[in-house]
C-alpha positions in Angstrom: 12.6 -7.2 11.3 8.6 -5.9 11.3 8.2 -9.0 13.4 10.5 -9.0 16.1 9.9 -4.8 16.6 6.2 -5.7 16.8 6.5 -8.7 18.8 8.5 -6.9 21.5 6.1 -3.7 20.9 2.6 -5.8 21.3 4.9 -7.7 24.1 2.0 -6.7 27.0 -1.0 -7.0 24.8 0.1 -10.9 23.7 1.2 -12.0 27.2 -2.4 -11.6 27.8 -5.0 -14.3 27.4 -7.4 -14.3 24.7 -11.2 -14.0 25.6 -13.2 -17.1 25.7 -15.8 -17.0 22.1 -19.1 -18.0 23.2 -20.4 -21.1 20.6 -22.0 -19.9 18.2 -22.9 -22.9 16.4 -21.9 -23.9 13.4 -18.8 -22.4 11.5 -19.8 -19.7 8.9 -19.5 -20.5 5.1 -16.7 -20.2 3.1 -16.9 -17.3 0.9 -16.3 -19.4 -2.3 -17.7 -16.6 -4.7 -15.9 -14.0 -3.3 -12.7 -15.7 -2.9 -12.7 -17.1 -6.7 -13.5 -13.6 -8.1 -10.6 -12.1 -6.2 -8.7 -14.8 -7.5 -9.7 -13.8 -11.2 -9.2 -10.0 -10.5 -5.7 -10.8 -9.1 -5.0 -12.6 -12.3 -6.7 -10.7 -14.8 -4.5 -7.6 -13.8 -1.4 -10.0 -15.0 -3.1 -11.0 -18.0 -4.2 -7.3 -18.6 -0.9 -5.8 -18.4 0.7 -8.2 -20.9 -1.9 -6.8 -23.8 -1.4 -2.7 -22.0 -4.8 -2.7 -21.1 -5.1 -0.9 -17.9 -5.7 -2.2 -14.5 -8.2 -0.1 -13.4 -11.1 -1.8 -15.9 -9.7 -5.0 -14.2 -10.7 -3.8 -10.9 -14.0 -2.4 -12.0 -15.0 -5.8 -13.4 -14.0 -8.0 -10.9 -16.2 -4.9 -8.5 -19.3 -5.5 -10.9 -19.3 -9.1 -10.3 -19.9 -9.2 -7.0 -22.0 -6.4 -6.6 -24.1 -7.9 -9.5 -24.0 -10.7 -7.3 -25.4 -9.1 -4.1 -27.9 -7.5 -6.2 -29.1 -10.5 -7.8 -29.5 -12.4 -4.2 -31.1 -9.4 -2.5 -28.2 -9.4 -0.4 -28.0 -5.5 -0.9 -29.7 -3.1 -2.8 -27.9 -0.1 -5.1 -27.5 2.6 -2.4 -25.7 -0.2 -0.3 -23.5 -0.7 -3.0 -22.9 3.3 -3.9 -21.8 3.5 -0.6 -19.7 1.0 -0.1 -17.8 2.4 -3.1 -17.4 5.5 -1.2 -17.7 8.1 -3.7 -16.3 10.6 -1.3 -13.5 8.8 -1.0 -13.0 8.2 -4.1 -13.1 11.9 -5.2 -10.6 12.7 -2.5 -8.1 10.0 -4.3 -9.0 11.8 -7.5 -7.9 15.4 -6.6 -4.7 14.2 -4.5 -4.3 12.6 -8.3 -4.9 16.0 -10.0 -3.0 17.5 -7.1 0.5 15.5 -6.8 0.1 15.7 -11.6 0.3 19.6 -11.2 2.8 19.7 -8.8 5.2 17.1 -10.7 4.6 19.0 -13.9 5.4 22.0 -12.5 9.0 21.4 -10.9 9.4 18.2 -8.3 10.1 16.0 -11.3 13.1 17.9 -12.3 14.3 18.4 -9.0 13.9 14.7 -7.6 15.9 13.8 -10.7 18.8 15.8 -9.3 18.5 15.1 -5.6 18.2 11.3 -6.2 21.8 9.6 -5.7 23.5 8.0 -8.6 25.0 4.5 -8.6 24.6 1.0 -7.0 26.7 1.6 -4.1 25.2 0.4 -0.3 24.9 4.5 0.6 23.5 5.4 -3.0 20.8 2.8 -2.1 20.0 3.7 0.6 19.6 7.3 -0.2 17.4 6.3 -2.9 15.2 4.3 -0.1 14.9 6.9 2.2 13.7 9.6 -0.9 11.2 7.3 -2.1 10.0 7.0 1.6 10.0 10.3 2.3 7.8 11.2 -0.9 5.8 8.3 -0.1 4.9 10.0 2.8 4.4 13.5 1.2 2.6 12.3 -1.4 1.3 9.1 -1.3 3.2 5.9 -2.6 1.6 5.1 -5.6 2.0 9.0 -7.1 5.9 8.7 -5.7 6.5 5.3 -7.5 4.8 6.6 -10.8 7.2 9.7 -10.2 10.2 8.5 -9.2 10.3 5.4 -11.6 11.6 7.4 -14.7 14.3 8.4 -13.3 15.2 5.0 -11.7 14.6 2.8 -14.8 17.7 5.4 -16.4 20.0 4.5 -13.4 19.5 0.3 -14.0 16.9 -2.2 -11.8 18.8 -1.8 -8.4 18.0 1.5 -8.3 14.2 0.7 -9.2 13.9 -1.6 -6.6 15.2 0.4 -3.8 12.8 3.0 -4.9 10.4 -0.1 -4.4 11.5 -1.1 -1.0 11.2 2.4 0.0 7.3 3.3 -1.3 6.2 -0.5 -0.4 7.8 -0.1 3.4 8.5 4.1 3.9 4.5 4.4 4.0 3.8 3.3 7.3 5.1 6.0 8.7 2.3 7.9 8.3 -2.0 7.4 7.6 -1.1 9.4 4.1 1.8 7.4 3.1 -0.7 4.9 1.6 -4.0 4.4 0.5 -4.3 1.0 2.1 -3.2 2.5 5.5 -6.2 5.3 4.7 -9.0 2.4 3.7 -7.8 0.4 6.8 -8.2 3.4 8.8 -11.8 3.8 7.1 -13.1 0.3 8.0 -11.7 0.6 11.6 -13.7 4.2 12.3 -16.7 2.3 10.8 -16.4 -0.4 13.4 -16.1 2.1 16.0 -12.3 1.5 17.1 -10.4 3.8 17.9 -6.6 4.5 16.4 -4.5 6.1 18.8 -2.2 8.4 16.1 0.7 8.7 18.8 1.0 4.7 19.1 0.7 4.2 15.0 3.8 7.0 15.0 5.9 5.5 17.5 5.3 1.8 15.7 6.1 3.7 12.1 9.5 5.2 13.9 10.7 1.9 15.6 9.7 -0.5 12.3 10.2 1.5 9.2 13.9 2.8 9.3 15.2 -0.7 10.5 13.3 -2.5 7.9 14.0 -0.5 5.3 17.7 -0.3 6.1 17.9 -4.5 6.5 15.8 -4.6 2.7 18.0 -2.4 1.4 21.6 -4.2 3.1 20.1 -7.7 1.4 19.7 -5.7 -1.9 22.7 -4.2 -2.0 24.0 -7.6 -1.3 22.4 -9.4 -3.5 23.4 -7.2 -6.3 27.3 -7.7 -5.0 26.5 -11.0 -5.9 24.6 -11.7 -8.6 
């Protein structure tokens, strides 16, 4: 569904030819090193969770390699490496943390777990869906999913995975729906392109409903089923 709404959205810009590279010479080199330690993060956050040891030191290890790395080969020096961790951003992902806590604690976990339908049925679903979309976008997904699964896990695993669908698709809506929409967003400004918000918003409207509706359909399906 995301493909055909963005193939006939993009329709004028990929009718168009692509500009000619000038030779460069030869290819540039595979990032072995940085490919094989991703690889390792990736799995170490399996292996992590198996033995409840969270995926955040995962993710700081894996970050430590390759900066150790850099540092090692003079390919960047510590203030490089500060700020490509952002701290800024970083403390902004921090409070919307402290922020979303406090306000769960204080009342939205209580009243999401009487707003959010009941059952299995293709309208239950999709209710479910569109709430964890719609937090998603309030909140951010990964503060929605870690409030919304409680409640879910009570009502059986088709339930969790239409709150699933909806925080893994709902988010494009919007740049706050998630924080890899807000780190794209980041690395685009730093590379002096502009993001037209009116064009994301239109894409968000014409992709997310019918995508999320279509996941949810072959869920509910699937569940008829097996």
């Amino acid at each position: 569904v995301e493909y055909l709404v963005f193939r006939r959205f993009f329709a004028r810009d990929l009718a168009a030819a692509a500009p000619a590279e000038q030779d460069t010479g030869e290819a540039p080199p595979l990032p072995l090193f940085a490919m094989v330690t991703v690889g390792c993060t990736l799995a170490g956050f399996v292996v992590a969770s198996a033995f409840g040891v969270e995926p955040a030191w995962v993710a700081a290890a894996g970050a430590l390699v390759l900066a150790g790395r850099a540092l090692a080969r003079r390919k960047a020096t510590p203030l490089t490496v500060v700020r490509a961790a952002a701290p800024a951003f970083l403390a902004f992902v921090l409070a919307l943390g402290i922020v979303v806590r406090a306000v769960v604690d204080n009342g939205l976990a209580d009243v999401l777990g009487e707003v959010m339908p009941g059952g299995t049925g293709l309208l239950a679903l999709l209710g479910t869906a569109a709430l964890a979309a719609l937090l998603a976008n309030l909140i951010n997904n990964l503060p929605a999913v870690l409030v919304l699964l409680p409640p879910a896990a009570s009502a059986g695993p088709g339930v969790v995975l239409a709150v699933l669908l909806g925080v893994n698709i709902g988010p494009n809506l919007t740049y706050a729906g998630s924080l890899a929409t807000l780190l794209w967003r980041r690395i685009v400004h730093q590379h002096e392109h502009d993001v037209d918000l009116g064009e994301f918003t239109r894409l968000g409207l014409l992709a997310v409903p019918s995508s999320l509706a279509v996941a949810v359909v072959a869920l509910w399906g699937s569940l008829q089923v097996l």
